[in-house]
C-alpha positions as a printed Julia matrix, in Angstrom:
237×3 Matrix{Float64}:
 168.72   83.36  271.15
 169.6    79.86  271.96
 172.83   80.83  274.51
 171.97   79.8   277.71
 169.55   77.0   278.37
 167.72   79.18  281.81
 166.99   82.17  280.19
 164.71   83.77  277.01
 167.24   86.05  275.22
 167.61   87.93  272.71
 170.7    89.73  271.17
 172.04   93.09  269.28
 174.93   94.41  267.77
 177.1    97.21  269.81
 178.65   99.51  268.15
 181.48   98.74  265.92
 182.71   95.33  266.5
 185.56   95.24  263.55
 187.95   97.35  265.69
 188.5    94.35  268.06
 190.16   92.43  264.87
 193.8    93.84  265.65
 193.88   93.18  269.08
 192.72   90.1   269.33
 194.91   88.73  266.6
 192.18   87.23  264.17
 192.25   89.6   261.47
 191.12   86.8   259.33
 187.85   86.06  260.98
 185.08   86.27  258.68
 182.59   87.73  261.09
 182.74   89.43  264.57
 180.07   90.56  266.19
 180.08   92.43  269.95
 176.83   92.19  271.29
 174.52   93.16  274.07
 172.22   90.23  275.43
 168.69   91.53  277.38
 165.74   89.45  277.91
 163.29   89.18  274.95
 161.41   91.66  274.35
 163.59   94.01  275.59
 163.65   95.76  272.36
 160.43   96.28  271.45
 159.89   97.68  274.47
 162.55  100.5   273.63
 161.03  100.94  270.6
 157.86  101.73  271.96
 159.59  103.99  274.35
 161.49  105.87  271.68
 158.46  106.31  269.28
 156.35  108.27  271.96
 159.84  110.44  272.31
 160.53  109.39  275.32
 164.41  108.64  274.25
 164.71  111.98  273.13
 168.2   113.87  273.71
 166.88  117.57  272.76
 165.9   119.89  275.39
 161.74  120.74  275.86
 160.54  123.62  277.68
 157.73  121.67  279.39
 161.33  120.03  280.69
 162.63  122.52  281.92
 163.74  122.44  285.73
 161.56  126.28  286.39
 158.93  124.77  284.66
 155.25  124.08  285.85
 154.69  120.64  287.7
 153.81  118.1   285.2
 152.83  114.34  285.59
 153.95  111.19  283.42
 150.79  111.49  281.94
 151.1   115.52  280.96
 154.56  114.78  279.6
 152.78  112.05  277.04
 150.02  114.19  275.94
 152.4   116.9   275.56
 154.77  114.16  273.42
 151.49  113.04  271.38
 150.83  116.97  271.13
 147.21  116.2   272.43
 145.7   118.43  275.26
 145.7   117.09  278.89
 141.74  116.64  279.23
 141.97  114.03  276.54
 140.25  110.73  278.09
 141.9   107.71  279.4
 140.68  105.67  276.68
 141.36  108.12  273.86
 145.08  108.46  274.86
 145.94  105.07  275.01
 144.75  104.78  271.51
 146.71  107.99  270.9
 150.12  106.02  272.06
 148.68  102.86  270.08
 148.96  104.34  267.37
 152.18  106.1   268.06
 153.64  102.71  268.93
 152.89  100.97  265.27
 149.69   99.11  267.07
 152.1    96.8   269.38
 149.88   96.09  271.99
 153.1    94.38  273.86
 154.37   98.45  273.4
 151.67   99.77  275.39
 151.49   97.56  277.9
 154.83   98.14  279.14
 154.36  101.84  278.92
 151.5   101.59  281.46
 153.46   98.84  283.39
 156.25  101.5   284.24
 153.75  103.72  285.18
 154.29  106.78  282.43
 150.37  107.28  282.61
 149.98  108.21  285.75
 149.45  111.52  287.68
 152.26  110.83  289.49
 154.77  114.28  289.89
 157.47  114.21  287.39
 161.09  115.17  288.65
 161.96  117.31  285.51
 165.61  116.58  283.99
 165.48  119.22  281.07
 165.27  116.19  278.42
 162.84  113.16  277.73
 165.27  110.92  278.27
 166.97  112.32  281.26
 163.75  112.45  282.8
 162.77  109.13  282.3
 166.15  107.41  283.41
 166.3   109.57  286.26
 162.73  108.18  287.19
 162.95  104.33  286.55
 166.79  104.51  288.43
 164.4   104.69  291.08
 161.41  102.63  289.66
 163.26   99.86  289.15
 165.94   99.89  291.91
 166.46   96.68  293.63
 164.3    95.59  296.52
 164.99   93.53  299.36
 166.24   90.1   298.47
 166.74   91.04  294.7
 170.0    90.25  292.76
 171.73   91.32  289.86
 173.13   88.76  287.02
 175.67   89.0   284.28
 176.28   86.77  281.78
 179.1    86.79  279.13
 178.73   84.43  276.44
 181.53   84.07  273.44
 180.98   81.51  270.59
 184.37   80.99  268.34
 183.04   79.11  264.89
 186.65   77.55  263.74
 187.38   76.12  260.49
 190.11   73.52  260.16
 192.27   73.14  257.71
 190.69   69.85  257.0
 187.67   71.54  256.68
 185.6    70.25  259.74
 184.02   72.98  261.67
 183.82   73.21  266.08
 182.52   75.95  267.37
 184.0    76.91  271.43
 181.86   78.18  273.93
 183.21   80.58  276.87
 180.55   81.37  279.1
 180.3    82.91  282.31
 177.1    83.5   284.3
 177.56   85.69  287.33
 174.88   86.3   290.4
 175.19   89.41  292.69
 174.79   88.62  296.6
 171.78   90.42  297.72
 173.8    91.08  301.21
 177.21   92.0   299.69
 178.45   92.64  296.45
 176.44   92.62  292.74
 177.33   90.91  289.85
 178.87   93.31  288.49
 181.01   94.32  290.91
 182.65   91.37  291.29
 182.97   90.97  287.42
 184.53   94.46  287.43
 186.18   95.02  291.09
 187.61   92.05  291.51
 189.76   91.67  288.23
 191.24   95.85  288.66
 191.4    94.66  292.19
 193.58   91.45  291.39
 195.42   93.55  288.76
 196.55   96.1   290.95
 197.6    93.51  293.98
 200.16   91.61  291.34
 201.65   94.87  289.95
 202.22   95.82  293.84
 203.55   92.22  294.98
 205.98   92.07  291.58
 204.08   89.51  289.65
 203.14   91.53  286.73
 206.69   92.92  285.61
 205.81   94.74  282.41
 205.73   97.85  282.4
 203.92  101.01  281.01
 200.03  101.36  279.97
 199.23   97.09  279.68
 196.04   95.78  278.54
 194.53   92.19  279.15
 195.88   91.01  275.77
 198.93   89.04  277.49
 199.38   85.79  278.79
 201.29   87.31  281.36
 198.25   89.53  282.75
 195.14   87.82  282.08
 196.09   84.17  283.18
 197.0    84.88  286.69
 194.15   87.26  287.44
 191.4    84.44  285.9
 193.54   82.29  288.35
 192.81   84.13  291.17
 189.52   84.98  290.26
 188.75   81.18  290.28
 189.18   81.86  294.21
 186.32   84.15  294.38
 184.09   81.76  292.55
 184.19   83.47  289.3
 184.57   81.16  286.66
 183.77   80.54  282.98
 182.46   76.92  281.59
 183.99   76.33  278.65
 182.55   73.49  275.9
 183.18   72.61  272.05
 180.77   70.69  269.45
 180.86   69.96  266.03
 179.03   71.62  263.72
C-alpha cells in the first residue's frame, strides 16, 4: 500500500467498519473501511503461523501447565501429528507442506525460532503459548523504538463532480529513553482530557466522546506542544 512514502505496507480490514457511519456523521459515504496497517508480509506470515495451529484458541493436553517439558520443536511435531524422532529435513517438509509450499512461511517459522529444542513455557493453548513466548522474543532491545502511524484518506465528491481526496496522517516515534509511541498517542490525549475537565475548559458534562469541537480541538492543540502532530494534504483525483 502506497500510504507513506518510508515504509513497505500493507493493509486489512478490522472488524466492522460500518458502525462508525453514525458517529461520524457521513452516513452517506459510499465506502468505509477501518483498517490495520503492518509491514508486508505480515500476513502471510500469520497465515503460516495459523496453518501449523499455532493460532489455535482450544486447550491441548501436551499444553497443559502439569504437563511433560516440551520444546518448540515437540509442540510442531505434535501439531503436524508426526513423532518427535522425525529428521530435521523431513519436518521442515512436513510444515512445507502444512504451509501451502510458501517458502516465505517457513522461513519465518524457523526465524522465530519454533524449531528449536529450546524449553517451552506451557500456557494451556497454542496460541497462548506462543504470544507468551515472542512477548519476550521480540521485546525491545537497547536503543530500539516503537512507531505508530495513523493514516486517513477522505475521497470527496463535489457537487460539481470533481473529486479530492484529504490526507490526515500522523507518524509517531517512541523515545528509546522515555516514553513509546504509543504512549504518547494514548497517554497524552486522556492525560490532556482529564487536565481541561479539572481546570474548567471542557464544560459538558456526563459520559463525552471525541466527537465535539469542543473536546477534540483543544486537546490536538495541546498535543501540538508535545510534538504530536498530523500532516494534512489534498490532490485531485
Amino acid at each position: 500500500m502506497d500510504l507513506h512514502p518510508e515504509f513497505d505496507l500493507e493493509g486489512f480490514p478490522n472488524r466492522d467498519s460500518t458502525i462508525y457511519s453514525e458517529p461520524y456523521g457521513i452516513q452517506t459515504a459510499q465506502t468505509l473501511l477501518r483498517g490495520t496497517l503492518r509491514y508486508k508480509g505480515y500476513s502471510n506470515a500469520c497465515i503460516g503461523l495459523q496453518k501449523v495451529g499455532l493460532i489455535n484458541t482450544g486447550n491441548h493436553p501436551f499444553l497443559a501447565p502439569q504437563s511433560p517439558e516440551l520444546t518448540w520443536r515437540d509442540i510442531l511435531c505434535n501439531l503436524l501429528e508426526k513423532t518427535t524422532d522425525i529428521g530435521d529435513d523431513a519436518l521442515r517438509a512436513a510444515i512445507l507442506d502444512k504451509v501451502g509450499g510458501e517458502d516465505d512461511r517457513l522461513k519465518v517459522i524457523e526465524k522465530l525460532g519454533l524449531l528449536s529444542s529450546e524449553p517451552v513455557e506451557k500456557q494451556t493453548t497454542p496460541l497462548d503459548t506462543l504470544s507468551n513466548y515472542l512477548a519476550k522474543k521480540l521485546a525491545y532491545g537497547p536503543g530500539e523504538r516503537d512507531m505508530v502511524l495513523l493514516v486517513h484518506l477522505i475521497g470527496i465528491e463535489k457537487s460539481d463532480g470533481s473529486r479530492v481526496q484529504e490526507k490526515v496522517s500522523l507518524l509517531q516515534y517512541g523515545d528509546p529513553q522515555g516514553y513509546s509511541a504509543m504512549a504518547k498517542t494514548v497517554g497524552y490525549p486522556t492525560a490532556i482530557a482529564s487536565r481541561l475537565i479539572l481546570n474548567g475548559e471542557i464544560q459538558d458534562r456526563g459520559m463525552l466522546v471525541p466527537f465535539q469541537r469542543t473536546v477534540y480541538q483543544p486537546i490536538l492543540d495541546r498535543l501540538k506542544e508535545e510534538n504530536v502532530q498530523a500532516d494534512y494534504s489534498i490532490e485531485k483525483q
